[in-house]
C-alpha positions in Angstrom: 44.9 -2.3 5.1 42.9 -4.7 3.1 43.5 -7.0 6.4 41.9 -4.5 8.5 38.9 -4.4 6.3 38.7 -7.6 6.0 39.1 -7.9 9.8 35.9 -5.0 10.3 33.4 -6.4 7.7 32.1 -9.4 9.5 31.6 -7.0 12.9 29.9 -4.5 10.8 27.6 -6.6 9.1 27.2 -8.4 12.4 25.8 -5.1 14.0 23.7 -4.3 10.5 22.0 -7.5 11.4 20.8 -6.6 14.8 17.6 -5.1 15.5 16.8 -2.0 17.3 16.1 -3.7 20.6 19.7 -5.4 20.4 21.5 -2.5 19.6 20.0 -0.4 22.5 20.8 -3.3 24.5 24.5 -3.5 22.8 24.6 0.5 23.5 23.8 -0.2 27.3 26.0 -3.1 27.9 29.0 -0.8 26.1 28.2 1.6 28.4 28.1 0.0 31.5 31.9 -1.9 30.5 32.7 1.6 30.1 31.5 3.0 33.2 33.1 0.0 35.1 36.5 0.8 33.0 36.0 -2.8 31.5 36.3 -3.3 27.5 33.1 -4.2 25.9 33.4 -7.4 23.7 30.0 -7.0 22.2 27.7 -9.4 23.6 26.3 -8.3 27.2 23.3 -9.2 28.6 21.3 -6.2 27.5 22.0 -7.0 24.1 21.0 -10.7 24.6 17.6 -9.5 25.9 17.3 -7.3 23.1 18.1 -9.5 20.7 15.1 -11.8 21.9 12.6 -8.9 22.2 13.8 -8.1 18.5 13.1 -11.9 17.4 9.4 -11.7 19.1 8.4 -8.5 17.4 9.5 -10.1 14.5 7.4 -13.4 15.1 4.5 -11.1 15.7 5.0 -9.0 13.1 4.6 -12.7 11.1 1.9 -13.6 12.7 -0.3 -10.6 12.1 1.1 -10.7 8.0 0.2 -14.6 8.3 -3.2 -13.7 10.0 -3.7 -10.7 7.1 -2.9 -13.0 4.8 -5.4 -15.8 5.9 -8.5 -13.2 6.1 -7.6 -12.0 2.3 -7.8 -15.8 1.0 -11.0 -16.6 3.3 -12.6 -13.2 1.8 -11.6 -13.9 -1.5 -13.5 -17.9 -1.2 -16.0 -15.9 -0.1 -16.6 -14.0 -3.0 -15.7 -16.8 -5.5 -18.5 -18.8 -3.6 -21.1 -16.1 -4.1 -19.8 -16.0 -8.0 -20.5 -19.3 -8.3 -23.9 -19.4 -6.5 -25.5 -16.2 -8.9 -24.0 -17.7 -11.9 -26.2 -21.3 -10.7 -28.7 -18.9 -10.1 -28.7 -17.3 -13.2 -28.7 -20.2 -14.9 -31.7 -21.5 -12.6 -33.6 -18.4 -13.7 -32.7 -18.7 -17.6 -34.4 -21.8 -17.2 -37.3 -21.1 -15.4 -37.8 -18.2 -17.7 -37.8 -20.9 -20.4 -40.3 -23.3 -19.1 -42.5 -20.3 -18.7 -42.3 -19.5 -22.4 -42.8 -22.8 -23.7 -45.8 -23.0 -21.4 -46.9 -20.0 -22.3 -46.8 -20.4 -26.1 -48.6 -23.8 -25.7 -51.8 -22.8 -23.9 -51.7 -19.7 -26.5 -51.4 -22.5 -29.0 -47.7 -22.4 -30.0 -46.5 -19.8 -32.5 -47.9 -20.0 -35.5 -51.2 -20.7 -34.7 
Protein backbone atom coordinates (compact mmCIF):
# COMPACT_ATOMS: atom_id res chain seq x y z
CA UNK A 1 0.00 0.00 0.00
CA UNK A 2 2.52 2.57 1.10
CA UNK A 3 4.15 1.62 -2.52
CA UNK A 4 1.05 2.54 -4.21
CA UNK A 5 0.97 5.91 -2.53
CA UNK A 6 4.10 6.42 -3.00
CA UNK A 7 3.73 5.46 -6.63
CA UNK A 8 0.33 8.14 -6.94
CA UNK A 9 1.86 11.22 -5.20
CA UNK A 10 4.21 12.44 -7.73
CA UNK A 11 1.12 12.08 -10.62
CA UNK A 12 -1.13 13.83 -8.24
CA UNK A 13 0.96 16.64 -7.49
CA UNK A 14 1.92 16.67 -11.12
CA UNK A 15 -1.77 17.38 -12.14
CA UNK A 16 -2.09 19.92 -8.93
CA UNK A 17 0.55 21.81 -10.81
CA UNK A 18 -1.16 22.25 -14.02
CA UNK A 19 -3.21 25.15 -14.84
CA UNK A 20 -6.74 25.19 -16.07
CA UNK A 21 -5.82 25.49 -19.66
CA UNK A 22 -3.63 22.21 -19.35
CA UNK A 23 -6.04 20.27 -17.67
CA UNK A 24 -8.79 20.96 -20.20
CA UNK A 25 -6.26 20.13 -22.63
CA UNK A 26 -5.24 16.81 -20.44
CA UNK A 27 -9.26 16.20 -20.27
CA UNK A 28 -9.40 16.37 -24.20
CA UNK A 29 -6.47 14.45 -25.01
CA UNK A 30 -7.88 11.50 -22.37
CA UNK A 31 -10.79 11.70 -24.15
CA UNK A 32 -9.88 11.33 -27.46
CA UNK A 33 -7.29 8.08 -26.35
CA UNK A 34 -10.46 6.92 -25.11
CA UNK A 35 -12.60 7.42 -28.01
CA UNK A 36 -9.85 5.82 -30.22
CA UNK A 37 -9.71 2.76 -27.50
CA UNK A 38 -6.03 3.91 -26.84
CA UNK A 39 -4.67 4.45 -23.10
CA UNK A 40 -3.93 7.91 -22.29
CA UNK A 41 -0.36 8.39 -20.84
CA UNK A 42 -0.95 11.95 -19.84
CA UNK A 43 0.79 14.21 -22.08
CA UNK A 44 -1.21 14.76 -25.50
CA UNK A 45 -1.06 17.52 -27.45
CA UNK A 46 -4.05 19.41 -26.11
CA UNK A 47 -2.48 19.39 -22.84
CA UNK A 48 0.91 20.68 -24.35
CA UNK A 49 -1.08 23.65 -25.88
CA UNK A 50 -2.62 24.25 -22.73
CA UNK A 51 0.10 24.11 -20.75
CA UNK A 52 1.65 27.13 -22.90
CA UNK A 53 -1.63 29.18 -22.91
CA UNK A 54 -1.43 28.54 -19.03
CA UNK A 55 2.30 29.90 -18.91
CA UNK A 56 1.32 33.19 -21.10
CA UNK A 57 -1.65 34.09 -18.86
CA UNK A 58 0.69 33.70 -16.30
CA UNK A 59 3.45 35.98 -17.94
CA UNK A 60 0.64 38.49 -18.43
CA UNK A 61 -0.79 38.23 -15.41
CA UNK A 62 3.16 39.41 -14.32
CA UNK A 63 3.30 41.89 -16.51
CA UNK A 64 0.18 43.77 -15.59
CA UNK A 65 1.38 43.14 -11.49
CA UNK A 66 4.90 44.41 -12.75
CA UNK A 67 3.23 47.40 -14.69
CA UNK A 68 0.86 48.04 -11.38
CA UNK A 69 3.66 47.98 -9.48
CA UNK A 70 5.76 50.47 -11.62
CA UNK A 71 2.79 53.16 -11.70
CA UNK A 72 2.52 52.83 -7.60
CA UNK A 73 6.41 53.73 -7.25
CA UNK A 74 6.28 56.49 -10.09
CA UNK A 75 3.06 57.96 -8.15
CA UNK A 76 4.52 57.71 -4.96
CA UNK A 77 8.03 59.89 -6.44
CA UNK A 78 5.53 61.93 -7.46
CA UNK A 79 4.18 62.86 -4.37
CA UNK A 80 7.55 62.68 -2.39
CA UNK A 81 8.68 65.31 -5.14
CA UNK A 82 5.79 67.64 -4.47
CA UNK A 83 6.65 67.11 -0.49
CA UNK A 84 9.82 68.20 -0.99
CA UNK A 85 9.09 71.24 -3.30
CA UNK A 86 6.19 72.81 -0.54
CA UNK A 87 8.49 72.11 2.28
CA UNK A 88 11.39 74.43 -0.03
CA UNK A 89 8.62 76.46 -0.46
CA UNK A 90 7.69 76.87 2.87
CA UNK A 91 10.86 77.52 3.87
CA UNK A 92 11.23 80.15 0.92
CA UNK A 93 8.18 81.91 2.33
CA UNK A 94 9.31 81.79 6.22
CA UNK A 95 12.02 83.69 4.85
CA UNK A 96 10.59 86.09 2.80
CA UNK A 97 8.19 86.71 5.53
CA UNK A 98 11.26 87.49 7.63
CA UNK A 99 12.99 89.89 5.38
CA UNK A 100 9.74 91.67 5.31
CA UNK A 101 9.67 92.06 9.11
CA UNK A 102 13.06 93.19 9.54
CA UNK A 103 12.37 95.73 6.80
CA UNK A 104 9.52 96.66 8.19
CA UNK A 105 10.64 97.26 11.77
CA UNK A 106 13.64 99.31 10.33
CA UNK A 107 11.81 101.95 8.35
CA UNK A 108 9.41 102.03 11.50
CA UNK A 109 12.59 102.53 13.40
CA UNK A 110 13.24 99.08 14.96
CA UNK A 111 11.43 98.13 18.14
CA UNK A 112 11.98 99.99 20.71
CA UNK A 113 12.04 103.17 19.34
Amino acid sequence: MKIFILAITPAVLLGACQGPKAQAGAEKDKAAAVAAGQSYDGDGPNERIGAARDRAADAAEDAREAEAEAIEKERDSIRSAADIEAERLEQEAKAVRKAADERADAVEGGPGR
